[in-house]
N, C-alpha and C positions, 0 to 999 in steps of 0.2 A: 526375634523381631527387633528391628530399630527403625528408631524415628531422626530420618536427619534433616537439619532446616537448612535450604537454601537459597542463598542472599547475591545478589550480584549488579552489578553497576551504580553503583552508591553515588559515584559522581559529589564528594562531599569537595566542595569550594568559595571562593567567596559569593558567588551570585548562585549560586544553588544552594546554600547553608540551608534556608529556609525550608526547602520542600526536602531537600535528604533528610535532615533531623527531624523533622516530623515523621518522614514515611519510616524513614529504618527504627529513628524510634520505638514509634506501634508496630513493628516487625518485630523489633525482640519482646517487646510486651507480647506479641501472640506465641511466639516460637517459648518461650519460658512456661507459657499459662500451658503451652501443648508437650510440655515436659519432656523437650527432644533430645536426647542424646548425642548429638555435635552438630558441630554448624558447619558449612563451608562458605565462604566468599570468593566468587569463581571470577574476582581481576574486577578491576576500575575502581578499589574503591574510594580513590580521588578522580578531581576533574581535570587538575593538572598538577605541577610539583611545588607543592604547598613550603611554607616557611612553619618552623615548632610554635612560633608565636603567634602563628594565624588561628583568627580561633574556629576555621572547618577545620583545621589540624586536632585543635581543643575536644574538640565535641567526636571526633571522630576518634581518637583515642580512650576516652571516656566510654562511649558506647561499644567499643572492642572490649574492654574491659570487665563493663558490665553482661556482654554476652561469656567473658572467660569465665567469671562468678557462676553462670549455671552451668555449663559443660564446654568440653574441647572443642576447638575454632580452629579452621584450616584455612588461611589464605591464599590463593593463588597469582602469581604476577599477569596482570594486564598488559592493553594495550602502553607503547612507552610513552607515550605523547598525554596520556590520561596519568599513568602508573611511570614514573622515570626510573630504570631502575636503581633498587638502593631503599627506594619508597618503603618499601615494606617491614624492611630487617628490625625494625624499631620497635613494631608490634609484638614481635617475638620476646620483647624484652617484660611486657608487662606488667606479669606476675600473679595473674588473677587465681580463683583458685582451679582453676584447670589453664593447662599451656596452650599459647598461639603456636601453630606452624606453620611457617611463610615457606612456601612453595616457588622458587626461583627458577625451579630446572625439571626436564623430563624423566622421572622417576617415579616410585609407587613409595606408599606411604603408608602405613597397619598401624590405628587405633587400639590398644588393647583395653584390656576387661577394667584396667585401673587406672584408664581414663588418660593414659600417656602416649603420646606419639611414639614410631619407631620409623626411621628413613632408610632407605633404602642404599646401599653403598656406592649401586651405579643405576642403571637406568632404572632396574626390577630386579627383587629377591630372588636366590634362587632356592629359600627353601622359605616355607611362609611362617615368619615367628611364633614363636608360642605365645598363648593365651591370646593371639587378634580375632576381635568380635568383627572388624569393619577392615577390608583393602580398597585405598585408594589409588589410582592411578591416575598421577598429573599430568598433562599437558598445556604449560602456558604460555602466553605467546612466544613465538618464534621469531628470531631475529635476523630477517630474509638478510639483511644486508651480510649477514658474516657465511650465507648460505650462497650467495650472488659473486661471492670470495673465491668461492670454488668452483662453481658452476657455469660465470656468467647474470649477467643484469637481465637479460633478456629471456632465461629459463629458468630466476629462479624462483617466480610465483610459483610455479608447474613440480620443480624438483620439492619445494616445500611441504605440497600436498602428496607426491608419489612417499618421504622418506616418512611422513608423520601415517601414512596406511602403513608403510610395513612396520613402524612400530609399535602402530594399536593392535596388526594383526600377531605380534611379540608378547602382547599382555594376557591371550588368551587364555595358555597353558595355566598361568599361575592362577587368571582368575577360575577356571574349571576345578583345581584342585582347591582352592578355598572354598569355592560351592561346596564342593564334595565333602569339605568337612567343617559345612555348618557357616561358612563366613559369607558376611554378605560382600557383593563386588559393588564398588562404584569406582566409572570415569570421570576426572575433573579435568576442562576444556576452556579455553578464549580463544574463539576465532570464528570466525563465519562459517557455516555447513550450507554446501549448492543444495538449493532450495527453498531456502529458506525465508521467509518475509520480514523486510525490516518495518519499523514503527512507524514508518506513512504507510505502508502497504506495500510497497517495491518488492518486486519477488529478486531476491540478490542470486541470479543465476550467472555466473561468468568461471573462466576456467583460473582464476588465482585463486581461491578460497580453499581454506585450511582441509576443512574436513566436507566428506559425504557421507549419505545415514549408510552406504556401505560398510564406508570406513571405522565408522564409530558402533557399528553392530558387531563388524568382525572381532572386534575384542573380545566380545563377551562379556561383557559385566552388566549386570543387571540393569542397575541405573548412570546414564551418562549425563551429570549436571556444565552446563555448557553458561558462557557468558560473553558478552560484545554487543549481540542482537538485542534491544531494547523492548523487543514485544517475547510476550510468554507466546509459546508455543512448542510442541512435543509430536515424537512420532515414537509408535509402536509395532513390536514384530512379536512371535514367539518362535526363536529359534531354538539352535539342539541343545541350549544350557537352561533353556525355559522362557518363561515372559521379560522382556528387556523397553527399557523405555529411552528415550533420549528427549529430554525439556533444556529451554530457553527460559530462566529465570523472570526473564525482561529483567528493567530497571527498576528502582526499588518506588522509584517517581517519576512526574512526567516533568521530566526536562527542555523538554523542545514544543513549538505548537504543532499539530497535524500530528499527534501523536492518537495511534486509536487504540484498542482494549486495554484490558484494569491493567491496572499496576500491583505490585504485590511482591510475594515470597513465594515459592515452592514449599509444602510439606512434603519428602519423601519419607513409604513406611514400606521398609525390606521386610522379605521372610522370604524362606525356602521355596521355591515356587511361589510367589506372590511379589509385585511391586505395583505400588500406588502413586501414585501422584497428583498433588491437588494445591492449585492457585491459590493462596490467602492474599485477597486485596487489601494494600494501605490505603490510608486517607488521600493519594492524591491529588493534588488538584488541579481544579476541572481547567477545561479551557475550549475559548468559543471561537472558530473561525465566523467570520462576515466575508462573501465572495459578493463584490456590487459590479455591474457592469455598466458602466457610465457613468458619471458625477455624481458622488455620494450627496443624496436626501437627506438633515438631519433628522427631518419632519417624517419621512417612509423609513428612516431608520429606529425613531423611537417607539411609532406603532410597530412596527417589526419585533421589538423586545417589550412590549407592552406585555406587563405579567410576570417576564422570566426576572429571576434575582441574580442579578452579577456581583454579590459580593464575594471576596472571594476567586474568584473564574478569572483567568485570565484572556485577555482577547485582542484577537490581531483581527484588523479590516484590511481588506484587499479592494481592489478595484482598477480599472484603466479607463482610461479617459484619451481621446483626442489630445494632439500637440496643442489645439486652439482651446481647447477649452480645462487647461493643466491650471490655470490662475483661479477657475473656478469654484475649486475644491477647498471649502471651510472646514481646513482641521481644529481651529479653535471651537466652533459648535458640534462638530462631531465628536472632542471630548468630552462635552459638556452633557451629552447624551450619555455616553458610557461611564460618567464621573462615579461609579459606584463598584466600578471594574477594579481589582487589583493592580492590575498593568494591562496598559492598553499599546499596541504595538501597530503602525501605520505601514501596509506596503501600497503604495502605488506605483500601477506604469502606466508610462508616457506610451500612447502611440506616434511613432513621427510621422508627422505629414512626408509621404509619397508625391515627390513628381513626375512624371513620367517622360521620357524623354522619349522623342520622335528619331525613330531610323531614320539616317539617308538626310538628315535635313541638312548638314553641311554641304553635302553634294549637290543642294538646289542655290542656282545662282542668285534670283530674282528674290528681293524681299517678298512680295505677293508670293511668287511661290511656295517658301519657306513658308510663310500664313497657311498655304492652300494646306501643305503635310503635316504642320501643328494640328492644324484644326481637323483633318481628318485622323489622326491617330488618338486626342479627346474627344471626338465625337462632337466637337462645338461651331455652332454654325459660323459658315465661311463670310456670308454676303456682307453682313456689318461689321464683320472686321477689314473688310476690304475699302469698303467705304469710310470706316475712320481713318484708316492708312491713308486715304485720297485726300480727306481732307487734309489730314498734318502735313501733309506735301504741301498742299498749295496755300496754308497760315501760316500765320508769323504764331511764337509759344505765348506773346501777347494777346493776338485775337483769341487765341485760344484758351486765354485764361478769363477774358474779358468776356466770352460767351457762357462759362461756367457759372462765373459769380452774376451774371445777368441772363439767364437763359431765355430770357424772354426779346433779349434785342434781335433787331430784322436782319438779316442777311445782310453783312455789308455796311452797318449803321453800326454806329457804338457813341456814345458819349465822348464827346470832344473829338469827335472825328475819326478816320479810319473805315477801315472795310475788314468782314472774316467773313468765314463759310460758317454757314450754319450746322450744327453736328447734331445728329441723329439722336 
């Protein structure tokens, strides 16, 4: 039996510092207390290409570290935009008292019983080393562009996911004969699998994504620890090498708003016919959407959280309002409600005012007429707008200012002399 702990989307950077070092933190605090025998880190675990003197560089070395003190650590390459390659090679240098292995490329990699990595020459062993307790088989991201090289730009999301099935169905053999003699199999993966739900809820079903649970079952290995997708989630089969699982780590925290289930680590526990897997949630933190439709209340929003403690919790309000009524929106008092929130995050949308424009109306010659198909295509009535047309024809912009600011003068009469038509 082994117990292996896994970690994935660390996302350690300058505006994430706070919630990765907390969460992974209390990740390897549990993973130590649960006395696991390797770890794996399945890509991201920056946010993007950090400087040595940054100090998520700091802290994120530090914590590698202190996970190498309790047992061997596998790292695998990320997405590049998160993970640039290169990112990693540095980890490998460490020194703790068990070795990092950075995982750059598609090949398999056997843990042995003293605690030392052994890599694989080319893609997969062809005979499985002695004394390995644990086979891993890597797959980290894929570099479509050097793939789009050969194939074309336009088939090479498609060719990505046909070459990466025939190579998981490649790994089979070795892992069956490791079963057979006692060794546990695991897959390590970054990439999207069709089906799968991402951290709002989106089900990512389209035909460029890396893998299928096809694909990642034909291998055969027991356990398939997978990373990219921010929400935990797993599917299970028992096929003809036995029980097989494949999980989604999720993120180790919640990065984003509209992010839904825990956050956490994977514990996996191998044995010969038997594989477990079980979510350990970190500290998290929480966070609150506000959806308002029409001009935020500061006064319906504070009864609204009347009770709930926002310390802590992060929270974004939402809302849309009318073009006319966009100036109405007090975001100084609406802070002033949430002042006990960690980070408060504003999105509003504008509705634009809609005009509507009349068919045909250039084609009508007559100004009245143009009135007549305005007003019947808004539904507004024709008769006084007919009769105010009548009058501006027959006023000067004088009478007709002089009958606004005196509404009350007779037809024809005004102050100091003159004549206008009286308007409706």
């Amino acid at each position: 039996m082994i117990r292996v702990a896994h970690f994935s989307d660390l996302h350690y950077g300058g505006k994430t510092l706070a919630e990765a070092e907390r969460c992974f933190g209390a990740a390897i605090d549990q993973a130590i207390a649960r006395e696991v025998a390797v770890a794996v880190v399945s890509g991201d675990a920056t946010d993007h290409a950090l400087d040595l003197h940054a100090p998520a560089a700091t802290r994120l070395l530090a914590q590698i570290w202190r996970l190498a003190e309790h047992c061997p650590v596998l790292m695998l390459q990320g997405t590049f935009s998160h993970e640039p390659p290169g990112t990693l090679r540095g980890f490998a240098l460490l020194g703790g008292r068990y070795p990092v292995q950075v995982v750059e490329r598609i090949g398999q990699v056997a843990l042995g019983r003293d605690g030392q990595w052994q890599v694989s020459a080319g893609w997969r062993f062809d005979t499985l080393p002695d004394g390995c307790r644990a086979l891993f088989s890597c797959v980290p991201t894929v570099n479509e562009a050097a793939v789009a090289a050969v194939v074309g730009a336009t088939a090479a999301a498609e060719a990505v996911g046909e070459h990466l099935s025939t190579v998981l169905r490649g790994f089979a053999p070795s892992h069956r004969a490791a079963q057979q003699a006692g060794v546990a199999t695991l897959g390590v993966a970054h990439g999207t699998l069709f089906g799968c739900v991402s951290e709002q809820g989106v089900p990512m079903a389209g035909f460029d994504h890396e893998f299928t649970s096809g694909s990642l079952f034909a291998a055969e290995a027991q356990a398939f620890l997978l990373g990219h997708i921010h929400r935990h989630q797993r599917w299970e089969r028992t096929g003809p090498c036995g029980p097989q699982c494949i999980a989604y780590a999720g993120s180790i925290g919640r990065f984003h708003f509209g992010e839904v289930g825990d956050k956490g680590w994977v514990c996996w526990t191998l044995a010969p016919e038997q594989v477990q897997c079980e979510l350990v949630p970190t500290p998290a933190q929480p966070t609150l959407d506000i959806v308002i439709d029409g001009v935020p209340d500061p006064v319906a929003l504070r009864a609204h959280l009347a009770g709930q403690a926002l310390q802590g919790t992060r929270v974004r309000v939402r809302w849309q309002v009318a073009e006319e009524d966009a100036a109405r929106v007090d975001r100084a008092a609406l802070l002033q409600v949430l002042g006990e929130a960690a980070e408060v995050k504003f999105e509003g949308r504008v509705i634009p005012l809609v005009r509507t424009r009349a068919a045909g109306l250039a084609a009508v010659a007559s100004l009245p007429d143009k009135i007549r198909v305005w007003a019947s295509v808004t539904e507004a009535p024709v008769e006084p707008l007919l009769e105010c047309l009548a009058q501006l024809a027959a006023a000067t912009a004088e009478d007709i200012a002089q009958q606004v600011l005196h509404p009350g003068t007779v037809a024809g009469h005004r102050p100091g002399g003159g004549s206008c038509a009286p308007c409706p």
